[in-house]
C-alpha positions in Angstrom: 0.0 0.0 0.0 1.5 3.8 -1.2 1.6 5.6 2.3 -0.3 9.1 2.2 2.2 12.2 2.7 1.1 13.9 5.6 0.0 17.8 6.1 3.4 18.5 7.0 5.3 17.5 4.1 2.4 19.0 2.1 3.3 22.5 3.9 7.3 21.8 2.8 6.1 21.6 -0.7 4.2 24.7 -0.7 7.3 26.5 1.0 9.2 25.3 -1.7 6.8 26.1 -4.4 7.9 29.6 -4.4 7.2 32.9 -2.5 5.0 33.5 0.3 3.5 36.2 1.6 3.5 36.9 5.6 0.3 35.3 7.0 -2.4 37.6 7.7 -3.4 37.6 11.3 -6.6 35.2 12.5 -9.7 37.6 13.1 -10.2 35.3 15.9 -6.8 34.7 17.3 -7.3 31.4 19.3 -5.7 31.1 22.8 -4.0 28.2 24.5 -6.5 28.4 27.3 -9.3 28.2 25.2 -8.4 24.6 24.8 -9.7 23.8 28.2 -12.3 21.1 28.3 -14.3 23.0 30.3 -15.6 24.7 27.1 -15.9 21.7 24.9 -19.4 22.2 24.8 -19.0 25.3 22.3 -18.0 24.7 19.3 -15.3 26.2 17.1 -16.2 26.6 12.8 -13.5 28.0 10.7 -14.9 29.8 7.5 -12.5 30.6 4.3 -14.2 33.0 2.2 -13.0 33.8 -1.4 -14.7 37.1 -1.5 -14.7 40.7 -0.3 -18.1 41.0 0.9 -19.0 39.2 4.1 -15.0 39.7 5.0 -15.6 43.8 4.8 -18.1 42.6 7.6 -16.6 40.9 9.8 -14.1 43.0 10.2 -16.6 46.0 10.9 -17.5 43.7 13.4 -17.1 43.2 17.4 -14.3 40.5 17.5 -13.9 40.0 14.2 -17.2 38.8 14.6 -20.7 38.4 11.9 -24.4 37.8 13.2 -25.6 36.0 10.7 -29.5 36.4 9.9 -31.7 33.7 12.0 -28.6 34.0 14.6 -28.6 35.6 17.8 -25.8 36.3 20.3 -24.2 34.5 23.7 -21.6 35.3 25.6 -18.7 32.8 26.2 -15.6 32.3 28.0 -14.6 32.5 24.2 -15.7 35.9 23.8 -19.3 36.4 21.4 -20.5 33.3 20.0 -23.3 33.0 17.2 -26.2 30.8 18.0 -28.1 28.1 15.6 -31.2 26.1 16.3 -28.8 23.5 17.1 -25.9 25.2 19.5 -23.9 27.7 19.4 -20.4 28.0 17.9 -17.9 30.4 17.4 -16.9 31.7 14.2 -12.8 32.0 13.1 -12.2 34.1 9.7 -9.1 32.7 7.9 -7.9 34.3 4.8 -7.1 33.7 1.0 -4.3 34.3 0.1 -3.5 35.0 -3.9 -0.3 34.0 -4.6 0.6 30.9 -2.4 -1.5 28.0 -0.5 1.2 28.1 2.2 -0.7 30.9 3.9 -3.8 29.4 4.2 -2.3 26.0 5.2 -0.8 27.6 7.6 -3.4 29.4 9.0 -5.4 26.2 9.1 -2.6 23.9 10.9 -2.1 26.5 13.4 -5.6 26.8 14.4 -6.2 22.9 14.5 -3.0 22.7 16.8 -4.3 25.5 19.0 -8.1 24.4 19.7 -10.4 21.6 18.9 -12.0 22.7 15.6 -16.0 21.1 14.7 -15.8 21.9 11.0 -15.1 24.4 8.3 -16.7 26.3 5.8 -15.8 27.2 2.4 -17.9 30.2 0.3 -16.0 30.9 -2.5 -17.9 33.9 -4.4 -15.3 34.1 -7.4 -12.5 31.7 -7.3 -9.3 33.7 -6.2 -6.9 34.5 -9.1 -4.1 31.8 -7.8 -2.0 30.3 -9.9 -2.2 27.2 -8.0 -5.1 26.1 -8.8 -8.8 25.9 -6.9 -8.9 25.2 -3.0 -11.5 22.4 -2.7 -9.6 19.6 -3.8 -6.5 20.9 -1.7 -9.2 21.6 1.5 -10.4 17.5 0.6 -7.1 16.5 1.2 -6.9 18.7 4.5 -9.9 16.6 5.3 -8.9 13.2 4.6 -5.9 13.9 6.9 -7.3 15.3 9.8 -10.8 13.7 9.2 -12.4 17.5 9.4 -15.0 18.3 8.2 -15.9 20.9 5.7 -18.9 22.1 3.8 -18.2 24.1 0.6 -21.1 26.5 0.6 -20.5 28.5 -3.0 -21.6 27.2 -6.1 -17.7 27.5 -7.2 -16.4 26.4 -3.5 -17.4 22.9 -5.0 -15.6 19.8 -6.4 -18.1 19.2 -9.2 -17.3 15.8 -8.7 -17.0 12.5 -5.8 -15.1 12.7 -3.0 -11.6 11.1 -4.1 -9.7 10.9 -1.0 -10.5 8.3 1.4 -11.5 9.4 4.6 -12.4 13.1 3.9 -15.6 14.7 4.6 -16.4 17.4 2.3 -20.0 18.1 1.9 -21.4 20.2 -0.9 -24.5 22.9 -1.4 -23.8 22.6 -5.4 -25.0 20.0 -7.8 -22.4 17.5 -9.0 -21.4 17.7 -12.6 -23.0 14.6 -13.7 -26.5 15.9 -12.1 -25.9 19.1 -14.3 -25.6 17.2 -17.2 -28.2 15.0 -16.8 -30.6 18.0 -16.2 -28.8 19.4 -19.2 -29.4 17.0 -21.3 -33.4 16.5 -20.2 -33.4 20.5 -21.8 -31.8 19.2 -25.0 -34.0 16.1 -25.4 -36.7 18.7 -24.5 -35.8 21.2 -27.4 -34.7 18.4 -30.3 -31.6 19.7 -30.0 -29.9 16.4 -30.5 -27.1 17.8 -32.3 -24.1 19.1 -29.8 -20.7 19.4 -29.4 -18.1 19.7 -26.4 -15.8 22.6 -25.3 -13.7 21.8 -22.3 -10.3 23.2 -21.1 -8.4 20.7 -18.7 -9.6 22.6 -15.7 -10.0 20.2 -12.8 -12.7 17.4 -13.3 -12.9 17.6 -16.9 -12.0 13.9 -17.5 -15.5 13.1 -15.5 -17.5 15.7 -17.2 -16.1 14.2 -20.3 -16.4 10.6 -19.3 -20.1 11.6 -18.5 -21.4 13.1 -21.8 -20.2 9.9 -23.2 -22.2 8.1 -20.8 -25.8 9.7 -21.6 -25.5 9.9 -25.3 -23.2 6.1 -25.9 -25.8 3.8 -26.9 -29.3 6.0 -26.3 -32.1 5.4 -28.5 -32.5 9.1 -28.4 -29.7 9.6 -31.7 -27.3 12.0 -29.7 -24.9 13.4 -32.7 -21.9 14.6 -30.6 -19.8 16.6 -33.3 -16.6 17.3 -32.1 -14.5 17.4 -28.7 -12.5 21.1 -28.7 -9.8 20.4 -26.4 -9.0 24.5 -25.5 -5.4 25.9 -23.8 -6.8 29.7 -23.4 -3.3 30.2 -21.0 -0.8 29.4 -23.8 -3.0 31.5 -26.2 -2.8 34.9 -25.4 -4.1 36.3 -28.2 -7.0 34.0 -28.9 -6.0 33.1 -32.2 -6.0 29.6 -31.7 -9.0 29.6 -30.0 -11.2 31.7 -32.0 -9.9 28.9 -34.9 -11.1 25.9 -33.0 -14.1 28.1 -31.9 -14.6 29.0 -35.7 -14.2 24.8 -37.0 -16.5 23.9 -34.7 -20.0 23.4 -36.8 -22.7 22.4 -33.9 -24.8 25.7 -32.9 -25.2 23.5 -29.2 -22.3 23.9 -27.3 -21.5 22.8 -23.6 -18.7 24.3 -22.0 -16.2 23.1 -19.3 -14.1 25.4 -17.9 -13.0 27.7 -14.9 -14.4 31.0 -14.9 -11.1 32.7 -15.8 -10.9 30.7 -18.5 -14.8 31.4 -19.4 -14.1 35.0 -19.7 -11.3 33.9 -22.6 -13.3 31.6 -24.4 -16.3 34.0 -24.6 -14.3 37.0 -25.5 -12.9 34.6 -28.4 -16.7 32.7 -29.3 -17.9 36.7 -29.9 -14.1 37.4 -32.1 -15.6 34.0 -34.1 -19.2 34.8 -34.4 -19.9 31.9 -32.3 -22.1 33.9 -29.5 -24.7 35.5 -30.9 -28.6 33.7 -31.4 -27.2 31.4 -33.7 -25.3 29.5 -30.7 -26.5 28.2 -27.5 -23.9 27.5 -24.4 -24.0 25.1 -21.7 -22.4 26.0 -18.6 -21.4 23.1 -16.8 -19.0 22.7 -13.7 -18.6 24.3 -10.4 -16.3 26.7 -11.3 -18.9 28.4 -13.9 -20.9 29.2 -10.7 -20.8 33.0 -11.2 -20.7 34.4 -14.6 -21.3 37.9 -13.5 -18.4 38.7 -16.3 -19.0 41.2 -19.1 -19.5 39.5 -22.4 -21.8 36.4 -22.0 -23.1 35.3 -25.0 -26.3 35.9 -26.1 -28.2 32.6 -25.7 -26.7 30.9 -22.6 -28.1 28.4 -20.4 -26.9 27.2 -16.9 -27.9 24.6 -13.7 -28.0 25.8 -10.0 -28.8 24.5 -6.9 -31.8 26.7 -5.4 -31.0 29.4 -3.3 -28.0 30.4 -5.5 -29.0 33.9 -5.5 -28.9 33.8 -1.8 -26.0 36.4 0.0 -22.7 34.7 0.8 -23.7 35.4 4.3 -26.7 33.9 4.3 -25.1 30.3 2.5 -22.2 30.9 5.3 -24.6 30.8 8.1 -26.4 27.6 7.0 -22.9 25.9 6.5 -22.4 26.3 10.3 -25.4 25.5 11.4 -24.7 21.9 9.4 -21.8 21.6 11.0 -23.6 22.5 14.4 -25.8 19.7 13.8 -23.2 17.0 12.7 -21.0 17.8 16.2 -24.2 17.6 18.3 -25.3 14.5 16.8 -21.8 13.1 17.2 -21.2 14.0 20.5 -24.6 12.7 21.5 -23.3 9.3 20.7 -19.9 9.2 22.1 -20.2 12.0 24.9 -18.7 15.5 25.2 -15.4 14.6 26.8 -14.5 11.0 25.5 -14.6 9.2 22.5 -12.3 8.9 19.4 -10.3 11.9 18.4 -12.2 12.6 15.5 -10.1 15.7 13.9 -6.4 15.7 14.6 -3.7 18.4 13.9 -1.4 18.3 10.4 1.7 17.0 11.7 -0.7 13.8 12.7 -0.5 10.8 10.3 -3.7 10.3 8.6 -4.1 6.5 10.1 -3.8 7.2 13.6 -6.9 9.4 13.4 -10.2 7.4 14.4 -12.2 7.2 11.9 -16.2 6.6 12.4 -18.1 3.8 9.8 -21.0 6.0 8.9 -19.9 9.2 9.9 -22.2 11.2 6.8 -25.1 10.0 9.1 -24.5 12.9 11.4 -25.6 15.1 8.6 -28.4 13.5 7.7 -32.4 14.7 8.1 -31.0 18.7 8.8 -33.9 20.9 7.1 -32.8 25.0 7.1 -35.7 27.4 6.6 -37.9 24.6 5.1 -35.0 23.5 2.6 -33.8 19.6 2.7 -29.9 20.2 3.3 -29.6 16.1 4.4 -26.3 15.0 2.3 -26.4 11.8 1.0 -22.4 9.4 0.9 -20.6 10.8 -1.7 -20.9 14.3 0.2 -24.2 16.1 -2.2 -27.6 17.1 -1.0 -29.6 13.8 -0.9 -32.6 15.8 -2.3 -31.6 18.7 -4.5 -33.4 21.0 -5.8 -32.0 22.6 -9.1 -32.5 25.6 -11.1 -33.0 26.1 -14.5 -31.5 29.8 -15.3 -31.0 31.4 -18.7 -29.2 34.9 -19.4 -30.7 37.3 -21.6 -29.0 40.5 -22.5 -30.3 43.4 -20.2 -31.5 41.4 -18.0 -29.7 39.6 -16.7 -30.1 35.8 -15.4 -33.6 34.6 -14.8 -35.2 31.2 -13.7 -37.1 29.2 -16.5 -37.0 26.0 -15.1 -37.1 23.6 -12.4 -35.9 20.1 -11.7 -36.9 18.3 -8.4 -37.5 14.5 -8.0 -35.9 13.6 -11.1 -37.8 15.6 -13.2 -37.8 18.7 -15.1 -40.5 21.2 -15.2 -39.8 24.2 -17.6 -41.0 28.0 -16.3 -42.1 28.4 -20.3 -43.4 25.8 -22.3 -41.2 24.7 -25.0 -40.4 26.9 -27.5 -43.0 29.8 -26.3 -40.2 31.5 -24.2 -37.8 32.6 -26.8 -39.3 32.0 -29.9 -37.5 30.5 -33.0 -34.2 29.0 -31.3 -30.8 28.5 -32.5 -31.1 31.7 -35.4 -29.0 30.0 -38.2 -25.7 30.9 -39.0 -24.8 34.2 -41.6 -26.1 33.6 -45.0 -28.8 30.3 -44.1 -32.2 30.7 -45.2 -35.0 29.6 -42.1 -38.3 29.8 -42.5 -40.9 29.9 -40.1 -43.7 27.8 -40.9 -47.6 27.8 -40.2 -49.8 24.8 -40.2 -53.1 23.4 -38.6 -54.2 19.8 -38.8 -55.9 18.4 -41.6 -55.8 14.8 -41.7 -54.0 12.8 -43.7 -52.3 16.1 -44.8 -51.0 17.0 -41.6 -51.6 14.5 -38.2 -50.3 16.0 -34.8 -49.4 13.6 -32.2 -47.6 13.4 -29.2 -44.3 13.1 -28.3 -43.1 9.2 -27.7 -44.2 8.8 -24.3 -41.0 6.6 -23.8 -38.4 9.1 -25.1 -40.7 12.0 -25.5 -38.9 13.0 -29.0 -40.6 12.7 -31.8 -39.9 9.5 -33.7 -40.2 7.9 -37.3 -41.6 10.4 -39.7 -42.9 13.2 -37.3 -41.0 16.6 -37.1 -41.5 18.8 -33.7 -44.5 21.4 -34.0 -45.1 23.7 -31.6 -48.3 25.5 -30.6 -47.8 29.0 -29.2 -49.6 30.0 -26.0 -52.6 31.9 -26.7 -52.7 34.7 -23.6 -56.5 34.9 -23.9 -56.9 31.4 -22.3 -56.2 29.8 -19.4 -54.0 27.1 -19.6 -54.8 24.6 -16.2 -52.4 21.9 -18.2 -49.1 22.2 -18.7 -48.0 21.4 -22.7 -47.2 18.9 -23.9 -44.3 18.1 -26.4 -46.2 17.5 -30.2 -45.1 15.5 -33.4 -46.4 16.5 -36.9 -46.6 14.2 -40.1 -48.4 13.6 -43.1 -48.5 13.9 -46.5 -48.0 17.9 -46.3 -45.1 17.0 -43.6 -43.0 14.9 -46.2 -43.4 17.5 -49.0 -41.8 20.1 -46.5 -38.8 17.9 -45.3 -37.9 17.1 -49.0 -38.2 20.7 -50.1 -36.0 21.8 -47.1 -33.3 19.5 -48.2 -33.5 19.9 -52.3 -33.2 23.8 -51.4 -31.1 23.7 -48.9 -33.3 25.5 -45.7 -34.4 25.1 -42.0 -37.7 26.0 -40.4 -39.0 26.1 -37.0 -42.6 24.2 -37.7 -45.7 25.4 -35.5 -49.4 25.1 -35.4 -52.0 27.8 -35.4 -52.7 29.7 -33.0 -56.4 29.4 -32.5 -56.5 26.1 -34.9 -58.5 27.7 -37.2 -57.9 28.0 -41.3 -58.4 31.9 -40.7 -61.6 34.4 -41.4 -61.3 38.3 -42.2 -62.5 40.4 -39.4 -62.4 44.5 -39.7 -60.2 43.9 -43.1 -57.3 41.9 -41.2 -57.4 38.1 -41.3 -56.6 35.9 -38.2 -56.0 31.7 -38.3 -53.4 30.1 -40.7 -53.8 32.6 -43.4 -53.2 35.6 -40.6 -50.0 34.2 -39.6 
């Protein structure tokens, strides 16, 4: 068996890494006495925020200290102490630091050597510019040596993939990247857009999000056509050249992107240098690290997958990572007492196998429900139940919600198609038509959607029937087919002439009648 390096060696690699800069003091300097059992009953949460907002706080605050909404105040032998429904803890600030993990490390060891620490958590509102890399896989390794554990609360504080290191507990508010893509492609499936292709840069955990498009589309009866794989290296491109070429070669209008947000920023500037972002392309943005977006430059049709409550204030997601951890060290101590027991969370200069480790121990953050929200975590360290958002950005508006998906199912805000009208605007120079129908059998038959694969199947293109805002609709719609002898006429003129439509029904399923000099029905529209 390879032995595991411990936290000290890791620390000696840092140092020699390159410079550091001095560590920033602890807003919450901990104290030798504090480590006095007597005051084992309070527990200690360290929070590493990658962001200015809630830090400006807490340094406005008493002690270093932030009331959290829904949290009130105690007084302590600790000093002020924040209160959840389950106990109260105290709150330590440590610091990012931009050019070196070292700092943080050692932050971190010193405040596990200096008192017994329940748990941290991780916001991260925009990843810090490091050229080190992300902290969550570094902070999963801090876990799986000291058996901490740690709840990354931001969308890009996640892993956006399994826990890989045995032993670690790192527990996570966003949706894994497998979940995203499966909800992703439930919207394609939705749409007919069947036709795709993949941009990823080798940001951390692109092998799984690769390895898991191939998974969904290998062998589906659905007819997935992935078109190409555009492996991008935005840091050795300064200029975008490259990019905007492989951009430019890359002939599917759906696109879903892999990358860190840094890197987003590039390949977007580069997709609008290509004329790859306007209507004629929709993006996928998959991956924690695409958790933000609040850059200048999106493109114009983009489409993305949250966990609810990602609008939420950093505070707010902060507060409900301690009370988590709240709950896992009252549960655990109500098993195995408040002064004996295994030494569940050990120092770095401890070797990882001579902490105790407890069979089970994701149990003790199990059946926790925050302001009426399931946050229960289920082995692999993600919400057990999550509830995901559907958000789309649209230029001057901003991001908005147009979907839902709960229980394994997706329920879109807009039916499909009404929302945005004729989707995926073909490229400069196509012809697209939009064309009118009604039914008129055997000319033109509408059916549903295949129940099994709700696409439409043999000869049947998709037709869509626009909401009409003069009825009430108690129903949600449903996906429709059209064929027939009209149908086949359509589908061989498209391809003798070279054209795409966007196919839809009537509005009020009528041929059409002049009222007041204007004509309504087919002939209307």
């Amino acid at each position: 068996m390879v032995a595991i390096p411990t936290l000290s060696l890791l620390l000696a690699l840092a140092e020699w890494a390159g410079p550091v800069t001095p560590s920033p003091h602890l807003l919450l300097r901990p104290r030798e006495r504090e480590r006095d059992p007597g005051t084992i009953m309070n527990f200690n949460i360290a929070v590493i925020h990658a962001g200015a907002s809630v830090q400006v706080e807490a340094a406005a605050g008493p002690g270093g200290r932030v009331l959290y909404p829904g949290f009130g105040r105690a007084h302590s032998s600790l000093g002020e102490s924040v209160i959840t429904q389950w106990g109260s803890a105290n709150v330590i600030w440590l610091q990012v630091n931009d050019s070196s993990p070292k700092t943080l490390l050692s932050q971190l060891c010193d405040l596990l050597a200096a008192r017994p620490l329940q748990g941290l958590v991780y916001e991260e509102e925009r990843p810090p510019p490091t050229a080190w890399g992300p902290l969550a896989p570094m902070l999963e390794f801090v876990s799986a040596q000291t058996g901490l554990p740690i709840v990354a609360v931001g969308g890009g504080a996640g892993l956006g993939r399994m826990q890989q290191e045995s032993g670690s507990i790192f527990l996570q508010f966003s949706s894994s990247t497998s979940l995203q893509l499966e909800v992703i492609f439930k919207i394609l499936e939705e749409y007919d857009w069947t036709t795709f292709s993949v941009v990823s840069t080798r940001h951390h955990g692109y092998q799984d999000f690769l390895s898991v498009v191939d998974g969904l589309t290998d062998g589906s009866f659905i007819g997935w056509e992935k078109k190409s794989v555009v492996m991008l290296n935005v840091t050795d491109d300064p200029g975008g050249v490259r990019t905007r070429r492989l951009l430019k070669e890359n002939e599917a209008q759906v696109r879903l992107l892999y990358c860190s947000q840094e890197e987003a920023e590039l390949v977007f500037k580069a997709a609008w240098a290509a004329g790859q972002a306007g209507p004629s392309h929709m993006w996928f943005a998959v991956g924690p690290a695409l958790s933000g977006l609040g850059m200048e430059g999106l493109p114009r049709a983009l489409f993305a997958v949250r966990p609810q409550g990602w609008k939420d204030k950093p505070r707010m997601r902060i507060a409900r990572g301690v009370s988590i951890l709240t709950h896992g060290a009252v549960a655990l101590r109500r098993d195995y007492g408040a002064s004996g027991g295994p030494n569940f969370v050990t120092n770095c200069m401890t070797e990882s196998n001579q902490t105790h480790r407890v069979r089970g121990r994701m149990r003790y953050f199990s059946n926790i429900t925050l302001g009426g929200r399931d946050y229960s975590f289920d082995s692999d360290g993600y919400l057990a139940n999550p509830v995901l958002e559907v958000i789309s950005y649209t230029p001057g508006k901003g991001w908005e919600d147009v979907g839902m998906w709960e229980n394994g199912k997706l329920d879109l805000v807009y039916p499909a198609w009404s929302r945005y009208g004729p989707f995926l605007q073909p490229p400069d120079g196509a012809q697209h038509l939009r064309v009118v129908t009604l039914e008129e059998r055997p000319f033109v038959i509408v059916e549903l959607a295949d129940a099994a694969s709700n696409t439409c199947i043999r000869d049947s293109v998709p037709c869509r029937r626009p909401l009409n805002a003069s009825i009430p609709v108690q129903d949600p719609p449903k996906k429709q087919c059209c064929k027939g002898f009209c149908i086949d006429i359509l589908k061989r003129l498209a391809k003798i002439v070279g054209f795409t439509y966007d196919l839809y029904l009537v509005t009020n399923g009528k041929h059409g009648k002049k009222i007041d000099g204007v004509w309504n029905g087919m002939i209307g529209e």
